[in-house]
N, C-alpha and C positions, 0 to 999 in steps of 0.2 A: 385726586381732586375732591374736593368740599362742597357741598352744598348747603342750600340754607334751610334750616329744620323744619322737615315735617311736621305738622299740626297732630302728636298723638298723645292725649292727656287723658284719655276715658274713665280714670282712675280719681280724676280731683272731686271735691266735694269742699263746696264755694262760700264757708260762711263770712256774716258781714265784718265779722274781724279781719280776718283773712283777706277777704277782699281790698279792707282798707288796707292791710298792710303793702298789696300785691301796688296798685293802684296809688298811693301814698308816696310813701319816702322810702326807699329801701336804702342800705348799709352803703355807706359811699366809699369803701375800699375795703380791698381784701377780703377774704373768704372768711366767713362765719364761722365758726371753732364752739359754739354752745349747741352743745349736741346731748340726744335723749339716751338715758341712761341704759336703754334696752340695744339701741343703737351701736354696733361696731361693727365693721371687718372681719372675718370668721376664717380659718384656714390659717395654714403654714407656707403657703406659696410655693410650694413646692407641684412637681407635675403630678402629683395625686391626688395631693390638696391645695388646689389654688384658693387663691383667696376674694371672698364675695361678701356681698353687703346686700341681702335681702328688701326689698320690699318692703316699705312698712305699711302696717295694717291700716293705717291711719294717717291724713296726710299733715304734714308742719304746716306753720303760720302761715307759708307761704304758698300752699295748696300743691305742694310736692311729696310724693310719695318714695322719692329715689334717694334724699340726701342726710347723711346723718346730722347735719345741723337742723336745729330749731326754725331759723329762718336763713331760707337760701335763697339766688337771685334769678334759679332757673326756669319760671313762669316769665317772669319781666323779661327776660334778652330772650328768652321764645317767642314773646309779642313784638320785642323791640325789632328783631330781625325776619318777622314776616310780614310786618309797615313797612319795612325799610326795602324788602327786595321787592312786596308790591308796587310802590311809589315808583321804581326806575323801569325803563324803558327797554332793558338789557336785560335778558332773561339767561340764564346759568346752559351751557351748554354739555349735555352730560354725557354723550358719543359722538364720535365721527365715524363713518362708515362701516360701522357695525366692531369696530374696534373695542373688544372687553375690556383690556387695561385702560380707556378713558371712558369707563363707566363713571361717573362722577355722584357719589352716596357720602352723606354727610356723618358726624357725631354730633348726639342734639345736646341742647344745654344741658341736659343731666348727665351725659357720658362728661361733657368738657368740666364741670364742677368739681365732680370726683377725680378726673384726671389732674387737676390743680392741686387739687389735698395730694394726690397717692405720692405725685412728681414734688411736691413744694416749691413747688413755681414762686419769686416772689419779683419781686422788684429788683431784685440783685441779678435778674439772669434775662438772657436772649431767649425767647422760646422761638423756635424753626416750626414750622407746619411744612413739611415737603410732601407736594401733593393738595393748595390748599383751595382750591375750586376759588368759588366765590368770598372767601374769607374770614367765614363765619366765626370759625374754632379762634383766629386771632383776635378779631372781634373782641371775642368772650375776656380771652387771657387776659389783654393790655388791660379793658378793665375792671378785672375782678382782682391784678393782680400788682400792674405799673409795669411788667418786664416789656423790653423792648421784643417786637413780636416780628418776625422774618417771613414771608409767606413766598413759597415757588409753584408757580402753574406752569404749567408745558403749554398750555392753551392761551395765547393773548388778549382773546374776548373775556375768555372766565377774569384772568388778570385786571384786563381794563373794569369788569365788575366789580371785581374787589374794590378797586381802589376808590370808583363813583361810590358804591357801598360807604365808605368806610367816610369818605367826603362829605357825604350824607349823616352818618348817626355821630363821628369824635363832636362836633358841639351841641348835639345834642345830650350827650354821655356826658361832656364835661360840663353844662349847666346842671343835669343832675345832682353831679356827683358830690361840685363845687374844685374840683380839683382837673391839673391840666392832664391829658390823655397823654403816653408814650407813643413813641415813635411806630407806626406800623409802617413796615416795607414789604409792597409784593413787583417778587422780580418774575418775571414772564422768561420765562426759558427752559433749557431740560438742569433737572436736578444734579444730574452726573456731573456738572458742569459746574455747579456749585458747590456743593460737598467737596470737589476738588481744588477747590481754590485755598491754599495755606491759610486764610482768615476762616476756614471754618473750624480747623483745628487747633487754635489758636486758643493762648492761655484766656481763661475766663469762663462763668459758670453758663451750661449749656445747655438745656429741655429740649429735647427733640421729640417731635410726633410725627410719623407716618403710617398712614391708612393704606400699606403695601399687599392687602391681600390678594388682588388684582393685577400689580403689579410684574412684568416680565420677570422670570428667577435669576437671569444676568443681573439687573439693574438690584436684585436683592442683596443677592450675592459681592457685587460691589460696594453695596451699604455699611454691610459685615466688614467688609473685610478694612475700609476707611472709616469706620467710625471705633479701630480700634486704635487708633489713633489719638482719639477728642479727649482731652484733658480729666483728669481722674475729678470723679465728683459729677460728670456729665451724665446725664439721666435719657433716657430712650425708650421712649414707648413704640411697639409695634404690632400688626396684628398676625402677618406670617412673620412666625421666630426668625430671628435676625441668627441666632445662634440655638441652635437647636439640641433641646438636653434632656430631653425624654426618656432616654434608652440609657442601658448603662455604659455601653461604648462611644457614649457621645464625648467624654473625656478626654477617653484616648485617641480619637480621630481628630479631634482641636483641641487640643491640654489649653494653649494661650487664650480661646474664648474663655476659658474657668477661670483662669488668672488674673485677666482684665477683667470680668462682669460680676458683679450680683446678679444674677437672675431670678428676679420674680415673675411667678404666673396667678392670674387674674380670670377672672368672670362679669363680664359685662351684666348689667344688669339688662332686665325685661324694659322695653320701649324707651330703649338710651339711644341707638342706633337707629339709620334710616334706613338700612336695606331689613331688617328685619323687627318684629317685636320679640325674637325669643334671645335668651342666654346666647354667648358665646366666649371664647378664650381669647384674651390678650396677655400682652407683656410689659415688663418692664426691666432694664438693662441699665444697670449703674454701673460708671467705670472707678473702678479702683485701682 
């Protein structure tokens, strides 16, 4: 499950440029691509050297410290979506009865930014959030990117927030923007159940994101094992390895996850994430 991003920016530094641009008119589609020369990805991806994008010293136009573009939008949908979940009446539900797998911890707009560039998210694909609380991450995607955006809760209230959410800021995003907002769906039920229906594997370009660290190792384990499945060119990000290749007998114990996956390994940056400020490891899973 998702939530709606924590307030952690201790790093900005607010001048009146800046400010205007934050405040102003920001880029009314798709991700920014004029990035600082000093600025790249660093790493092979590989499980020794994953690959990370530092911190910059200094923050862009846009008083962001995380993103390799000059001007990004990840201040603005950080404010847009803590007005937006103040304003409702329906507050994000993040356990039930001391139940860990429905901890409910979000990706703040700096992890979803970078996850847009890393996946190339564009207009041309469905992005899936399985797992997406309040619906912040699709939020972001539809409009930094136009893909049609999918969200699944297990939880019917977080569900019903989504969708008041979203009810709430698409006309406000599309006077913004000046252009109309993509389709956001969130279905309320268990994922297993979706993933399982022949329309998820179904020919056409696919971005999947699941925040499954929490998540029971059955319900992992079935992810793997159906999402070898989803049409070559489908993109899957996770945070417990879907397919695990650390070791060197990880080959021979699953040959077919090598053959279907690229596997890239990543490094979250500092105060991307809501359950922590520090570093940590994710992934990314192209089918070939």
């Amino acid at each position: 499950m998702v939530a709606s991003p924590a307030r952690s920016s201790p790093m900005r530094v607010v001048s009146s440029r800046k400010r205007q641009i934050r405040e102003g008119s920001m880029p009314n589609s798709g991700v920014i691509i004029l990035s600082a020369p000093d600025r790249k990805e660093i790493g092979t991806g590989k499980t020794h050297d994953p690959m990370r994008l530092a911190l910059a010293q200094d923050a862009n136009l846009s008083d962001c410290v995380h993103c390799i573009a000059t001007i990004c939008q990840c201040n603005y949908f950080e404010d847009m979506l803590a007005s937006t979940f103040a304003s409702l009446r329906k507050k994000r539900v993040t356990e039930i009865a001391g139940s860990r797998h429905l901890c409910a911890k979000s990706l703040l707009p700096q992890f979803v930014t970078r996850m847009i560039r890393l996946m190339n998210i564009t207009e041309k694909d469905t992005f899936y959030d399985l797992g997406c609380g309040n619906g912040s991450i699709l939020f972001q995607v539809a409009y930094m990117t136009g893909a049609k955006c999918v969200g699944v809760e297990l939880l019917p209230h977080n569900a019903e927030l989504a969708r008041e959410a979203w009810n709430s800021m698409k006309p406000i995003l599309e006077r913004h923007s000046g252009r109309k907002m993509p389709e956001v769906e969130i279905v309320s039920g268990d994922l297993s159940l979706v993933i399982n229906d022949p329309a998820f594997i179904a020919d056409g370009n696919k971005a999947v994101m699941t925040s499954n660290m929490l998540f029971p190792k059955s319900l992992t384990h079935f992810m793997s094992e159906r999402f070898r499945a989803m049409p070559v060119g489908s993109r899957i990000l996770c945070f417990d390895d879907l397919y695990p290749h650390s070791r060197s007998v990880a080959a021979i114990r699953d040959p077919e996850a090598f053959q279907k996956f690229d596997m890239m390994d990543y490094i979250w940056q500092e105060m991307s994430v809501e359950w922590t400020t520090a570093e940590g490891k994710f992934y990314i899973h192209t089918r070939v």
